[in-house]
C-alpha positions in Angstrom: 28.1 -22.5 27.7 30.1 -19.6 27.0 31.7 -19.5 23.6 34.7 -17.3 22.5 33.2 -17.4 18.7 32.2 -13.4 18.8 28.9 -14.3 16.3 27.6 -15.9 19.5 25.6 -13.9 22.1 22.8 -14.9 24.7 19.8 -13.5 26.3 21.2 -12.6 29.1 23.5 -10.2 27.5 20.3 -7.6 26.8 20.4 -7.0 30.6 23.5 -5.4 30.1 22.6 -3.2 26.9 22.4 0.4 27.6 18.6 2.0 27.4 18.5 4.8 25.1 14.9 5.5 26.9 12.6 4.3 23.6 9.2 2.3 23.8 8.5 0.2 21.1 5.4 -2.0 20.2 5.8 -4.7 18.1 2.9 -6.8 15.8 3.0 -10.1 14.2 5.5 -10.7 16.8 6.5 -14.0 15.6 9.4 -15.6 17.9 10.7 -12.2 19.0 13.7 -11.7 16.5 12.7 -7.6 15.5 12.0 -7.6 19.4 15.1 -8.7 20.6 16.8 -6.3 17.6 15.1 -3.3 19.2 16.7 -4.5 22.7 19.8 -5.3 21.1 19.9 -1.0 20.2 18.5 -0.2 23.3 14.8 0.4 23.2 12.5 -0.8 26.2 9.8 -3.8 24.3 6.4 -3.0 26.1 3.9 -4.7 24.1 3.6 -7.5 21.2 1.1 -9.3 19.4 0.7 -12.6 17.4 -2.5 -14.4 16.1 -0.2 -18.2 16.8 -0.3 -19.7 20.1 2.7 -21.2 19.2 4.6 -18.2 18.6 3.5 -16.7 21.6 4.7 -19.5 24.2 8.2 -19.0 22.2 7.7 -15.3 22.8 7.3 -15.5 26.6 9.1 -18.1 27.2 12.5 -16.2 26.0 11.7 -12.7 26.4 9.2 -12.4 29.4 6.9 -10.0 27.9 4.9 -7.6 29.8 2.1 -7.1 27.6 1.3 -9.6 25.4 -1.8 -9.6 22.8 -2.9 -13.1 21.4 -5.3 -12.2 19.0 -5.5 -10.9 15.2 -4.4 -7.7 14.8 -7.4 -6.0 14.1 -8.7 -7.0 17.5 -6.4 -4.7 18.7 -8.5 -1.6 17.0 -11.3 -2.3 19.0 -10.5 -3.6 22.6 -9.4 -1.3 25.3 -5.5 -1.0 25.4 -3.3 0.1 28.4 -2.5 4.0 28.1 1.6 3.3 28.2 0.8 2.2 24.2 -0.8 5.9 23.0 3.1 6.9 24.0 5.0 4.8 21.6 8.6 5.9 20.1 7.7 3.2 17.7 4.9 0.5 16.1 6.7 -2.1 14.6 5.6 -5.3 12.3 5.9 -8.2 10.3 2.8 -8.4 8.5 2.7 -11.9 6.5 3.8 -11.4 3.4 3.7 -14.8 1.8 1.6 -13.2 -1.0 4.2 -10.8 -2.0 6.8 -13.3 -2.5 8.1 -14.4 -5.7 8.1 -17.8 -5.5 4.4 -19.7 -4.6 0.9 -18.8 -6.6 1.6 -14.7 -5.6 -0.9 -12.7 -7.7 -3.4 -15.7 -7.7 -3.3 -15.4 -4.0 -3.8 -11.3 -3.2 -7.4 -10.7 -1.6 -8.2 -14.5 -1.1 -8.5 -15.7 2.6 -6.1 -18.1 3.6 -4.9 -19.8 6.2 -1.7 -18.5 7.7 -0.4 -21.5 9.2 -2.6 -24.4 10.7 -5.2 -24.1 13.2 -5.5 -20.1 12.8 -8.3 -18.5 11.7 -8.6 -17.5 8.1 -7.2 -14.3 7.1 -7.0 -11.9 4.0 -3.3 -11.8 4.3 -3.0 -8.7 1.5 -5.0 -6.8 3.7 -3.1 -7.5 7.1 -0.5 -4.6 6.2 -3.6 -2.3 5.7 -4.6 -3.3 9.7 -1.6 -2.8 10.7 -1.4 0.8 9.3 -5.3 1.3 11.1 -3.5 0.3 14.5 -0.6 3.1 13.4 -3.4 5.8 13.0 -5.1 4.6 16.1 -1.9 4.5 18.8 -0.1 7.4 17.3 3.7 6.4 17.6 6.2 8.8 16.4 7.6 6.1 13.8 6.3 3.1 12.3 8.4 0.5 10.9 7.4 -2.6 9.0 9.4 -4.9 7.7 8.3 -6.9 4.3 9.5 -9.6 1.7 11.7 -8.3 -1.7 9.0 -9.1 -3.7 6.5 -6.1 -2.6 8.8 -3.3 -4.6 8.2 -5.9 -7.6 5.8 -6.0 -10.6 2.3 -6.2 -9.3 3.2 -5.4 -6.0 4.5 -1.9 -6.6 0.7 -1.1 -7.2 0.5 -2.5 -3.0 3.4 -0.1 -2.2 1.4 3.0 -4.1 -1.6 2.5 -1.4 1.0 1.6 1.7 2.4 4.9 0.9 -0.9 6.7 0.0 -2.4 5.2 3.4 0.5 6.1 5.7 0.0 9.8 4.5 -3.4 9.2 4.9 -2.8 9.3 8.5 -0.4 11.6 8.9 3.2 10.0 8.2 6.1 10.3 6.0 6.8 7.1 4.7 9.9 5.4 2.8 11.1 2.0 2.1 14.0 0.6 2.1 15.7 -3.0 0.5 18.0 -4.1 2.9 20.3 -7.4 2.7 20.9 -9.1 6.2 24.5 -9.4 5.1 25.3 -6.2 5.0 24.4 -5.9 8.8 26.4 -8.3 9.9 24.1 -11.4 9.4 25.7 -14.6 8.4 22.8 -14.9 5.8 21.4 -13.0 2.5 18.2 -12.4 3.2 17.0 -9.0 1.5 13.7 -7.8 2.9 11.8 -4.5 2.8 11.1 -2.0 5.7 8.9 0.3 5.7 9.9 3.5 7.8 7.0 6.3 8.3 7.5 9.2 10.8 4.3 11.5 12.1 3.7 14.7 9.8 4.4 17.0 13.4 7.8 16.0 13.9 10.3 17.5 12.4 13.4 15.6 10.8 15.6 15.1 7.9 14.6 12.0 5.3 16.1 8.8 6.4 19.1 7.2 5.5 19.7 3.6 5.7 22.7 2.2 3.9 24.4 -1.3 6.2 27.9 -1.6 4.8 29.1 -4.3 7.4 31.2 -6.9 6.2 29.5 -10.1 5.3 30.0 -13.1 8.1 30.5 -16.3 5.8 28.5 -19.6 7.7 31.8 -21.7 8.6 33.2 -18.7 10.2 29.4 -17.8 12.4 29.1 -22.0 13.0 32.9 -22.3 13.7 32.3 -23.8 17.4 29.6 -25.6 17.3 30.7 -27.8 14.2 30.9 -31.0 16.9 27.1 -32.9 17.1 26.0 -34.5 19.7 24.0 -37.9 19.2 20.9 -36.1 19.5 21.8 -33.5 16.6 23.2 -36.6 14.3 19.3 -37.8 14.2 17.7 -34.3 14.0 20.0 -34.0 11.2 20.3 -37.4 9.2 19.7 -36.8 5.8 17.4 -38.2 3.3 17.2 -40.5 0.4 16.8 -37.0 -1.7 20.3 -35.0 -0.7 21.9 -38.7 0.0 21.2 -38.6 -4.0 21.8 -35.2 -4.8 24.0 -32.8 -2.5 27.7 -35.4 -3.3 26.5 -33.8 -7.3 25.8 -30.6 -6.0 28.6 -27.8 -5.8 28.8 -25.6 -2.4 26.2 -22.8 -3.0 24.4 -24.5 -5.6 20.6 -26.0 -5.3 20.0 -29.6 -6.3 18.3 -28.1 -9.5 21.7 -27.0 -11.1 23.4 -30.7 -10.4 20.2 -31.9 -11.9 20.2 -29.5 -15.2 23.7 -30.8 -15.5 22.6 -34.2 -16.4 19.5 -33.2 -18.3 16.8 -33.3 -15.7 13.9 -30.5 -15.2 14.1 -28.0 -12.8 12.8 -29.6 -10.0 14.5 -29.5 -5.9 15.5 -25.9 -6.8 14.9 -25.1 -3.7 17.0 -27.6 -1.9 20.8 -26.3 -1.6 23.8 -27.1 -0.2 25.4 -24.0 1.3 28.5 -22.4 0.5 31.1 -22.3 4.1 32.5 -19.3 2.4 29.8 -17.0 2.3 26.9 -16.0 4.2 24.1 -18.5 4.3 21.0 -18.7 1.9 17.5 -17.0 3.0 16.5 -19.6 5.4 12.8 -20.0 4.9 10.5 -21.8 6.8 11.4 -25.0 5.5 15.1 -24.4 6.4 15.1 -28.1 6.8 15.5 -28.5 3.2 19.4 -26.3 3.7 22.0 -28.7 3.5 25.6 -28.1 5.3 28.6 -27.4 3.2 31.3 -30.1 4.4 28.8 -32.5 5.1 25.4 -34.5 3.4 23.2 -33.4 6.1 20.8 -30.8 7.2 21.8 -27.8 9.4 21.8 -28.1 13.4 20.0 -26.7 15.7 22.4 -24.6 16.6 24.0 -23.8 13.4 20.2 -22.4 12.2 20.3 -20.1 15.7 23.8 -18.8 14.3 22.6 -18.0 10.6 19.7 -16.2 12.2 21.6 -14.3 14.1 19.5 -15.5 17.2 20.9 -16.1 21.1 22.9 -19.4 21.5 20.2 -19.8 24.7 16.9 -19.1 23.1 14.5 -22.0 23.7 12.8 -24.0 20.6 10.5 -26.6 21.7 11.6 -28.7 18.8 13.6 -28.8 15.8 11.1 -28.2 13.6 9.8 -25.1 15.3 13.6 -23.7 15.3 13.6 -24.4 11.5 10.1 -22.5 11.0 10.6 -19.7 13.7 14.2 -18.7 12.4 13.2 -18.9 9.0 9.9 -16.8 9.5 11.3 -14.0 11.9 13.4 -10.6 11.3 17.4 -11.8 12.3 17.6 -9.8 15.2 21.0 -8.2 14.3 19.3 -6.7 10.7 16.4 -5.5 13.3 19.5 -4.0 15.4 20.9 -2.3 12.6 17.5 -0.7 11.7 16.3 0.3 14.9 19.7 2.1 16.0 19.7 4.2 12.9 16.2 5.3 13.6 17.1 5.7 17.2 19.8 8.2 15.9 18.4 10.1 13.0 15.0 10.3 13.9 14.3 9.8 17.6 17.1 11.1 19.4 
């Protein structure tokens, strides 16, 4: 269904997206959000990768993918690998980065195998970013790009971004890094997140500017249209006994932590909010279920999470619960979109 809302857009609409002629790669692939970014400005997607099964029949299902690399990505630094990828413009990824973040154990957590999500196999996820860096040195883009939580240019972490600098010169880039809010590109959500932007020693270009000044997209305005459930979206949506309790006490952008400190209570369901119409959304995490809507005591539709992510109105989840975990885990295309163009313009073309 067509909408007139101009925060909507669909799949279909890449077809008609101009080519600006770029190849780009793209690791821990996830749902496809920093690949359909990189279409969104243009560039030609000839290749991802995912360790989740999952994640790659969301992946081909939406974007048709041409090459497509189910496997950790360290696999990829020994198996054969079609010539077209020794000519990339760019190597992009997502490592996990679950162990950066500031909430959960963080430090405890660096150098300890862990599993990723369930059913993978077990994985040093401080090390991943490292892997990703061998696959840079081995395909030889002309940029690399990865993107990363806030919480690796923090504390303990900074000492992580001294050897992902040291290693990208190691192989012979120039890397910077970047905070960047998804707000400021357009995305009705605050999500900050780091990229990582490295470009070979041999090619000559000036240092890298990337500064989104967009103007911020508040929810009600992105979810305007779709504001009308259908029965099916009532029970994906029916609150629980927890924000049936909590979210009439809560203010609009507050979590249920602050109604609770209000009456005297520990700082527990700081986590759970109700949104605020008026401004762009909260990060949505993977446990965006927990996001409560702003006019109303229930948790955000289907479609209103595709609209804070900044994702197609068409794109296919297989369930509610993977749209809340694939939105909240992947890049919102349009922040991938922003980043990709400017690299496009100061450093490729």
């Amino acid at each position: 269904m067509t909408s007139n809302n101009p925060h909507s857009w669909h799949l279909s609409d890449l077809a008609s997206v101009p080519r600006n002629g770029l190849k780009v790669m793209t690791t821990f692939s996830c749902g496809g959000g920093s690949s359909m970014g990189y279409k969104l400005s243009g560039y030609d997607v000839i290749a991802a990768n995912d360790i989740d099964a999952q994640m790659q029949e969301h992946y081909v299902r939406n974007l048709h993918s041409q090459n497509y690399f189910l496997c950790p990505i360290g696999d990829l630094l020994k198996r054969d690998l079609p010539d077209e990828l020794v000519h990339l413009d760019v190597l992009d990824g997502s490592p996990p980065c679950s162990t950066f973040s500031l909430a959960g154990n963080r430090e405890q957590d660096w150098g300890r195998l862990k599993h990723f999500r369930e059913g993978q196999t077990e994985q040093v996820l401080s090390d991943l970013f490292f892997d990703y860096i061998d696959l840079v040195d081995r395909l030889r883009p002309r940029v690399a790009i990865a993107e990363n939580v806030r919480g690796i240019l923090m504390g303990n972490a900074k000492g992580y971004c001294k050897l992902i600098f040291d290693r990208f010169r190691k192989a012979g880039y120039r890397p910077q890094a970047f905070l960047i809010n998804s707000a400021d590109c357009g995305v009705p959500q605050r999500r900050e997140r780091t990229f990582f932007c490295a470009i070979r020693d041999d090619i000559k270009a000036p240092r890298l500017t990337l500064a989104p000044k967009m103007t911020w997209v508040s929810a009600a305005e992105a979810c305007a249209d779709v504001e009308c459930l259908t029965p099916e979206e009532i029970a994906e949506t029916k609150p629980t006994a927890c924000p049936l309790k909590w979210w009439p006490l809560t203010k609009p952008g507050e979590s249920f932590a602050d109604a609770r400190a209000r009456m005297g209570l520990s700082n527990s369901l700081f986590n759970h909010y109700r949104l605020d119409g008026s401004k762009p959304a909260n990060t949505l995490t993977s446990n965006s279920h927990i996001m409560n809507h702003w006019d109303t005591c229930r948790k955000l539709t289907r479609r209103e999470l595709i609209r804070l992510g900044s994702f197609p109105d068409d794109y296919q989840f297989a369930s509610y619960r993977m749209a809340t975990y694939l939105i909240g885990m992947s890049v919102p295309p349009k922040m991938m979109q922003f980043v990709a163009s400017e690299i496009a313009k100061q450093w490729l073309n």
